[in-house]
Structure formats: structure tokens, C-alpha cells
C-alpha positions as CSV (number, residue, x, y, z in Angstrom):
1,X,180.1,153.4,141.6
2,X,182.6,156.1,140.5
3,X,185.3,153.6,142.0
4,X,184.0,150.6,140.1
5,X,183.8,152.3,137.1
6,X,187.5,153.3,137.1
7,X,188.8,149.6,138.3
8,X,186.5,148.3,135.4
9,X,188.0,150.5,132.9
10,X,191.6,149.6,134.2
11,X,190.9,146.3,133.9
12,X,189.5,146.0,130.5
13,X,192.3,147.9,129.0
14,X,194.7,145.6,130.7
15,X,192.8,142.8,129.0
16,X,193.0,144.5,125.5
17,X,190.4,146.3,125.3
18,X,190.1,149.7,123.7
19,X,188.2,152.1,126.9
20,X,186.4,155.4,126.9
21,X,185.0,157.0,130.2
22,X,183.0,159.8,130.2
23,X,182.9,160.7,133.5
24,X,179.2,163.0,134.5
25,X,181.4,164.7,137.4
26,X,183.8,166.4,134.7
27,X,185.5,169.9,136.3
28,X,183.6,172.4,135.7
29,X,184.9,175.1,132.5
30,X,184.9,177.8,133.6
31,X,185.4,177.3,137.0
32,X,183.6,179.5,138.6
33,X,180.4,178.6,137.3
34,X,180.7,175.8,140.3
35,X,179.6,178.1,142.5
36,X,176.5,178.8,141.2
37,X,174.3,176.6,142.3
38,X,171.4,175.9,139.6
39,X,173.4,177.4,136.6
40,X,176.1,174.7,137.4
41,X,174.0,172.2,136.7
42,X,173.2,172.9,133.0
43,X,176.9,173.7,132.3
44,X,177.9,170.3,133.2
45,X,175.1,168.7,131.5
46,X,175.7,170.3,128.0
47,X,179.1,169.1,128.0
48,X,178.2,166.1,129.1
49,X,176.6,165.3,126.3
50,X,178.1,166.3,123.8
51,X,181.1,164.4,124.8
52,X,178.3,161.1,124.7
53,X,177.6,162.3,121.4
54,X,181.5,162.2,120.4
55,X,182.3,159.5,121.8
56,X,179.2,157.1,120.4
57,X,181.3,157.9,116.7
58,X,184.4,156.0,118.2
59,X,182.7,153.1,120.1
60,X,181.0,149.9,119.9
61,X,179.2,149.6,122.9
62,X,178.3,151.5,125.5
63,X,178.5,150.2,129.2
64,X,176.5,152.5,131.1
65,X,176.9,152.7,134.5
66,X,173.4,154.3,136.6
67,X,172.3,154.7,140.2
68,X,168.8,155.6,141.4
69,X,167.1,159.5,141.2
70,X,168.7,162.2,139.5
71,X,171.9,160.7,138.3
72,X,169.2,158.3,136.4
73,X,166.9,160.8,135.0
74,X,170.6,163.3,134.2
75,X,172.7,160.9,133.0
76,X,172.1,157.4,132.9
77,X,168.8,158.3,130.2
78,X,170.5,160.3,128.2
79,X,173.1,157.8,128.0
80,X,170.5,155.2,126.9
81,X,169.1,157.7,124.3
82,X,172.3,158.7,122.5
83,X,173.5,155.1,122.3
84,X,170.4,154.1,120.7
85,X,170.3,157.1,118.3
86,X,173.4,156.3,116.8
87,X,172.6,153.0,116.6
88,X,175.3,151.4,119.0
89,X,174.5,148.8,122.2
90,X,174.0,149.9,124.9
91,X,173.7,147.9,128.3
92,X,172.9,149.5,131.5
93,X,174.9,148.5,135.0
94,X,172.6,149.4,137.1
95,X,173.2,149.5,141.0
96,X,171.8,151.0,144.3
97,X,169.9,150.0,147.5
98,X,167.1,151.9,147.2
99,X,166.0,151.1,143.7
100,X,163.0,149.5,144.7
101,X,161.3,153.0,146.6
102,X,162.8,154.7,143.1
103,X,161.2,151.8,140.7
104,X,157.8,152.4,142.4
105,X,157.6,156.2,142.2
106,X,159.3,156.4,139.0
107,X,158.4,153.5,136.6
108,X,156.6,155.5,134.5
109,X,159.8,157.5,133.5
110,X,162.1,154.6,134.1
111,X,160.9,151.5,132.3
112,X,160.7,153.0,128.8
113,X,164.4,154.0,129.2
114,X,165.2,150.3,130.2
115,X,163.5,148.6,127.7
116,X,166.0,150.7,125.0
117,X,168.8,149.0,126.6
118,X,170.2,145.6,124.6
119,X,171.0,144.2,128.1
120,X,170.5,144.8,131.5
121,X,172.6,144.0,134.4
122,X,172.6,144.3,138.4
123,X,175.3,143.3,141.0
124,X,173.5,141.4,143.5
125,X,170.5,139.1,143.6
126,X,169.1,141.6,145.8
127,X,168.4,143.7,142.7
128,X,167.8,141.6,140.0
129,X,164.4,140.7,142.4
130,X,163.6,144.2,142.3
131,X,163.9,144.3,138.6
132,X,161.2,141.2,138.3
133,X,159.3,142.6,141.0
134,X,158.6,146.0,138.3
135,X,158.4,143.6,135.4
136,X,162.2,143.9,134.3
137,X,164.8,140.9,133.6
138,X,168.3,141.7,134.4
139,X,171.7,139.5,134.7
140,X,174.2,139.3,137.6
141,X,177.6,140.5,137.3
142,X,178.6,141.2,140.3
143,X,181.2,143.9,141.8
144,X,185.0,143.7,141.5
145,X,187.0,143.6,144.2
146,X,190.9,143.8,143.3
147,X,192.3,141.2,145.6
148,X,195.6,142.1,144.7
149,X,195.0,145.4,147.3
150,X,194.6,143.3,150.3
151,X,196.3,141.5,152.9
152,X,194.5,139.1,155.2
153,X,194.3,140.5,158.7
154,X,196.8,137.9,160.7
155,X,195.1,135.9,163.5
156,X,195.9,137.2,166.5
157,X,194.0,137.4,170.5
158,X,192.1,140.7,171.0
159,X,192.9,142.2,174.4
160,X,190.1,141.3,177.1
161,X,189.4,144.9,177.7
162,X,189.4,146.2,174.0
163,X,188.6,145.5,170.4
164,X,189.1,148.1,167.3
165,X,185.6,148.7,165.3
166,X,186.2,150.1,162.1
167,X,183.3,151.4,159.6
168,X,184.3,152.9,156.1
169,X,181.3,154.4,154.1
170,X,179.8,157.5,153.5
171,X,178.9,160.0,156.8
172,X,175.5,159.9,154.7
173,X,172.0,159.5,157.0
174,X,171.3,156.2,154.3
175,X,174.4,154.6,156.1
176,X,173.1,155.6,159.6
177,X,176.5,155.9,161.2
178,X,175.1,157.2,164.2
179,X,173.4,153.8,165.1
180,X,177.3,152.4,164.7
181,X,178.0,155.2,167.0
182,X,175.4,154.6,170.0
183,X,176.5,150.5,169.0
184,X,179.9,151.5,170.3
185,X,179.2,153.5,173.2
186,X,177.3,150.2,174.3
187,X,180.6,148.1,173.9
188,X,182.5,150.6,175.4
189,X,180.7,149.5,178.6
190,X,182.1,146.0,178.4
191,X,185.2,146.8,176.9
192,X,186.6,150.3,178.2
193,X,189.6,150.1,176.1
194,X,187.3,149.8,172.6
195,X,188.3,152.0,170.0
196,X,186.5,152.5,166.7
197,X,187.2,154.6,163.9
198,X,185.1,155.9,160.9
199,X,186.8,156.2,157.7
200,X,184.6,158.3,154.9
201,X,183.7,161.9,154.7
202,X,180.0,163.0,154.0
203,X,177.6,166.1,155.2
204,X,177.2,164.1,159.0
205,X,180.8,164.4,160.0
206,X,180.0,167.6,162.5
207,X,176.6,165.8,163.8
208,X,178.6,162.5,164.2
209,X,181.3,164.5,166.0
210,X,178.8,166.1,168.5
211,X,177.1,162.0,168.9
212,X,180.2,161.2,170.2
213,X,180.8,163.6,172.6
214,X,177.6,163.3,174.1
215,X,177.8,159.8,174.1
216,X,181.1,159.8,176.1
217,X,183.1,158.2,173.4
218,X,184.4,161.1,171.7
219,X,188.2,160.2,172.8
220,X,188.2,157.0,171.4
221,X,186.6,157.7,168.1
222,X,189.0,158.8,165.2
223,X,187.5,160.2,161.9
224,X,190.4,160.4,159.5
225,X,187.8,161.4,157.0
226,X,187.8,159.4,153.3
227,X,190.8,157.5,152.9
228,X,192.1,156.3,149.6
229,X,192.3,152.3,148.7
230,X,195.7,151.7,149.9
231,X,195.3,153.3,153.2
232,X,191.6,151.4,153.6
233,X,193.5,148.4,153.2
234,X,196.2,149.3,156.4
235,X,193.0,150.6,158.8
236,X,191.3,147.1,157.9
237,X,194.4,145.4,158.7
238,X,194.3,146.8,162.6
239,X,190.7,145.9,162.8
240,X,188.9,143.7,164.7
241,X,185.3,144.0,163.8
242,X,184.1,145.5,160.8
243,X,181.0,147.5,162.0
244,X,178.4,148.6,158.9
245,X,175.1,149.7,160.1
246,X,173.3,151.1,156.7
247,X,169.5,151.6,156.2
248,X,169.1,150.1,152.8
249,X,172.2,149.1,150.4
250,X,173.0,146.9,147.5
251,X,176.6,145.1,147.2
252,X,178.7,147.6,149.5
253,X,182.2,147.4,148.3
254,X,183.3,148.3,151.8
255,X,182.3,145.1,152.9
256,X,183.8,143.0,150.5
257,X,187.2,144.7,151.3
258,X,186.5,143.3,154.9
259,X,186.1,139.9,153.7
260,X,189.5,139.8,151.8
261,X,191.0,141.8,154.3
262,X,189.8,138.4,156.9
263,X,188.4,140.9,158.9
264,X,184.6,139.2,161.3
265,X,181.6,141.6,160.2
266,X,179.1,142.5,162.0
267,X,176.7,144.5,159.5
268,X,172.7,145.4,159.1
269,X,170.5,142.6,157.4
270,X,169.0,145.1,154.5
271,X,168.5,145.3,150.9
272,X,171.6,143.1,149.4
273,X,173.7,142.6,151.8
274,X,172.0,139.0,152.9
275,X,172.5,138.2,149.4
276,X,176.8,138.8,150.0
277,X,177.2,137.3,152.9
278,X,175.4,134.6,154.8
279,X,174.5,135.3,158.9
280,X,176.6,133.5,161.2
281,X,179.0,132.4,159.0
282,X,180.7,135.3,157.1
283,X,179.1,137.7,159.1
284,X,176.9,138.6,161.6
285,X,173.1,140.0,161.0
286,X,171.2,142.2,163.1
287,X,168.4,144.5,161.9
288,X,168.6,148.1,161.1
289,X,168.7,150.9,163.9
290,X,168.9,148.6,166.4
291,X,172.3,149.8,168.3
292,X,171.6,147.3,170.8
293,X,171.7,144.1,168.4
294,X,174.6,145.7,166.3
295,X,176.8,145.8,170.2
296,X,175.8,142.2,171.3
297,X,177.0,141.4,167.3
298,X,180.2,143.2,168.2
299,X,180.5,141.6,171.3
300,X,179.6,138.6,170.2
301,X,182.7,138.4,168.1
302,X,185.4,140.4,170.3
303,X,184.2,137.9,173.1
304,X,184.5,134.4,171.0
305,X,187.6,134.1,168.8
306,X,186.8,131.1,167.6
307,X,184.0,132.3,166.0
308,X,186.1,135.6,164.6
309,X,188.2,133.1,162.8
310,X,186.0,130.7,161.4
311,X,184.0,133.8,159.8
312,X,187.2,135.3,158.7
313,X,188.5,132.0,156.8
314,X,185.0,131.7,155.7
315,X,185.3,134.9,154.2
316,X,188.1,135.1,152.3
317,X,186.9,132.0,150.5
318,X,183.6,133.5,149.4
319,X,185.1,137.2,148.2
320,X,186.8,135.3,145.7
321,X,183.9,135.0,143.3
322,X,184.4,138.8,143.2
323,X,187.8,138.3,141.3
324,X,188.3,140.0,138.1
325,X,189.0,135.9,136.9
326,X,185.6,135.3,137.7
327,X,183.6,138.4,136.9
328,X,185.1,139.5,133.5
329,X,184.0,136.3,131.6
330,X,180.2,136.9,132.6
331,X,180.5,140.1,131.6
332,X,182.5,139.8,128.6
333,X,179.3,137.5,127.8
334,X,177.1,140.5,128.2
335,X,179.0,142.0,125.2
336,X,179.6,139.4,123.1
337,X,176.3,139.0,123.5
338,X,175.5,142.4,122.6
339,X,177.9,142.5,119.4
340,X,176.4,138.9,118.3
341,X,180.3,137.9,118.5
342,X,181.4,134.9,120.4
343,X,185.2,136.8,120.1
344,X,184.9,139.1,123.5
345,X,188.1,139.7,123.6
346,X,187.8,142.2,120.8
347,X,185.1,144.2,122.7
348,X,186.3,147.9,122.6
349,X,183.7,149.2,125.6
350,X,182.3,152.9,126.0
């Protein structure tokens, strides 16, 4: 989200636009109150707000970006609340695969915070059910993907006894790496010269470590921890399956830089992700925790590279609807919308 948010901001000013972010993670002042845990949390909330409340005197609308839990109740609300009480539109961006468990234990907080907002809008289809299910309308725009970043993956013969499986999220258990993991080990039994590597840092890294030692992989497994968008785009370039094994999810971005990076997917059929791309044909579906489906899916692409290439074409002709030339006019009709001005391009957007 915190990446999206900074692309979107880039890209508005580019087009004109006047952009203020206030960011929820700001640096702590003074520093040392980060290490208190509790205390820390107030003295980056007060601030917090009061930049809101500053910045709702310079702005016209607010574009508020929100996730499920905490970060809803902490920031996203209070967002909501100072937009409205100085009188200033406000839509919400909402995002996250595990809305629906946080809709149905939290409506009672949530909805009357949404139904402030001037406009709603999700990223996938995925979510915009989810919104209707809990009695919520909500508009698509989806994610942006900067095409610009990536270089489709040449074609090229994958070695008969290897294969290079690459995952990039989170070492989070909601992305349930370790499934990828056990996956790999499986391969590895086919293909004794497989290699993977896990890009992404997270509180699982020392488990994940141990998995592959136990799993005998450990040699041929290289986390170089969380890697910054130019150096995502080089591991995706050496990679022959993408490999994304998560538990619930929305619109991963990860997986859209796979498809304009022409790289075959073999991914988890949860939450959105059958909503961005379509089984057997930009990608291949298996269901969750299933290391066994998720290898034959590998497999299934390593071993047939006709198929590898078909998806991969496939692919880079359906991430362009994530363009900024096709996702910037539906949103700049969000905030024309918002402003009751058919002008967008003079949207200044907080």
C-alpha cells in the first residue's frame, strides 16, 4: 500500500497535480520514544493528526488510502473524520485480502465511517463483492503498475534438470511461504538442479531458514531479504516460474510485476487473485496449502515451454490495463466526481 501510495503521488504531480502525503509511519520525534513499546504509539498518533488537520486547510480532496484492523480503526477513521469536519471530500482506497473476516467482526465500527466517505473505491472485483456482500457500493480502480520498470523476461529453454522459482512478498504467515518452501523441495526431486529464491523480509525469515534446512534445500534457497523495485525487476528477469503461495490476498503487486516481467505464474486461487489473472492461461491455480498442487503447477510449467510462453505473452497483454494511461482517467473520475467538476486535471489531491 505504502508503495502504491508513493507511485500514485509521483504520478499525479507528474500530471499537474498539486500532492500532499501524510504518511501514518512518520519517524518518530524524539527518537527514542520508538523504543517504547505502547507510549510509541500515541506519539505517532498525535502528530499524526495534527498534520491531517493542517493539511485539510491546503487541500481539496482527500484520497485516503486504508487496509483492514488497526491501521483502519488508527488512521484510515480519523482520516475520514477530519476530512469531513472541515468540510473537504474525502474518498477512501480501500484494499486488503482479508477484508471480508474484518467487515464481519467489525461492521459495527466500520460502516458508519464509510458511509462519511463521498466515494468509495477498491482494486479488484474481489473486493468490491465483499463491499456488497456487508451492504457497501464501491468502484474499481485498480492498482498501478509502472511498466516503464520492467523488461520482458526473453524466451529462452530451461535446463532439463533445473528451473529458477522466485517468490517476492512478505516472510508474513498470511503469505504462507513455507507451503512455497515444501512446494520446492517437491520439485527439487524432479529437477535436482532447481533453485528458488525468496525476495522480502518479514518476522518468518529465521523459521523459513530452519524449513529449508530440514527440508534439504537449504543450499539452493537464497533470501536476499527485501529488495528495492529496480533490483525486483533483475531477480524476475532470471526467473522461470513465479511461485506465490498466499492464504488470502487482494491484487498482489508482486504478481503483476511477474506478468510484465513475462514471467509463467504459478500462484494460490484465494481472495482476488482469480479476479487478476485467469487459470491456465496467465497463470496457473492451485488451492491454498496444498504444496503438492503448487509443485505439479511448477512442474507443470518447467516441463512444457509451450505452455510457459503462451502464458507469458498472454500476460503481458492483460498487465497493461494496469497502466497509469488506463487507470488515471477512472480515477481522475472519482474526483471530478467528488469536486462536481468535469475539469480533473485541476484536481490538487490530499
Amino acid at each position: 500500500m505504502a508503495n502504491q501510495a508513493r507511485q500514485l503521488a509521483r504520478l499525479l504531480e507528474q500530471g499537474g497535480a498539486s500532492v500532499e502525503v501524510v504518511e501514518t509511519n512518520a519517524p518518530y520525534w524524539p527518537r527514542w520514544v520508538g523504543s517504547i513499546q505502547g507510549v510509541r504509539a500515541l506519539f505517532r498518533f498525535v502528530p499524526f493528526l495534527f498534520r491531517l488537520w493542517r493539511a485539510a486547510g491546503r487541500a481539496q480532496l482527500f484520497h485516503v488510502m486504508a487496509n483492514s484492523g488497526w491501521a483502519w480503526h488508527l488512521y484510515a477513521a480519523p482520516a475520514v473524520w477530519v476530512a469531513k469536519l472541515r468540510r473537504i471530500p474525502v474518498t477512501v482506497n480501500y484494499r486488503g485480502g482479508v477484508a471480508d473476516e474484518f467487515f464481519a467482526r467489525s461492521l459495527r465500527w466500520v460502516r458508519p465511517t464509510m458511509r462519511m466517505t463521498d466515494a468509495r473505491i477498491v482494486p479488484s472485483g474481489y473486493l468490491e463483492q465483499v463491499f456488497e456482500r456487508f451492504g457497501l457500493s464501491a468502484r474499481i480502480v485498480p492498482n498501478i503498475i509502472d511498466l516503464t520498470r520492467f523488461t520482458p523476461r526473453p524466451a529462452r529453454a530451461v535446463a532439463a534438470d533445473g528451473g529458477h522459482l522466485v517468490v517476492a512478498r512478505n516472510l508474513e504467515p498470511l503469505y504462507d511461504i513455507a507451503t512455497a518452501l515444501r512446494a520446492f523441495a517437491i520439485v527439487k526431486k524432479k529437477r535436482p538442479a532447481a533453485r528458488m529464491t525468496i525476495a522480502g523480509g518479514g518476522p518468518e525469515r529465521e523459521m523459513l531458514g530452519d524449513l529449508a534446512r530440514e527440508l534439504g534445500v537449504a543450499p539452493d534457497v537464497r533470501f536476499p531479504g527485501r529488495l528495492d523495485n529496480s533490483l525486483i525487476a533483475k531477480v524476475l528477469l532470471e526467473a522461470d516460474v513465479f511461485v506465490n503461495s498466499s492464504l488470502y490476498d487482494n491484487m498482489p503487486i508482486s504478481i503483476l510485476e511477474a506478468l510484465a516481467s513475462g514471467v509463467p505464474i504459478a500462484s494460490t486461487n484465494v481472495g482476488g487473485i482469480p479476479f487478476l489473472v485467469e487459470h491456465g492461461k496467465t497463470a496457473l491455480l492451485v488451492p491454498p496449502r496444498d504444496p503438492a498442487a503448487l509443485a505439479q503447477a511448477v512442474l507443470d510449467v518447467l516441463d512444457n515451454p509451450a505452455l510457459a510462453q503462451a502464458m507469458a505473452r498472454t500476460g503481458l497483454d492483460t498487465v497493461q490495463q494496469y497502466s497509469w494511461s488506463h487507470v488515471g482517467p477512472r480515477l481522475f473520475e472519482v474526483y471530478a466526481m467528488l469536486l462536481d467538476s468535469s475539469d480533473s486535471s485541476a484536481v490538487r489531491a490530499r
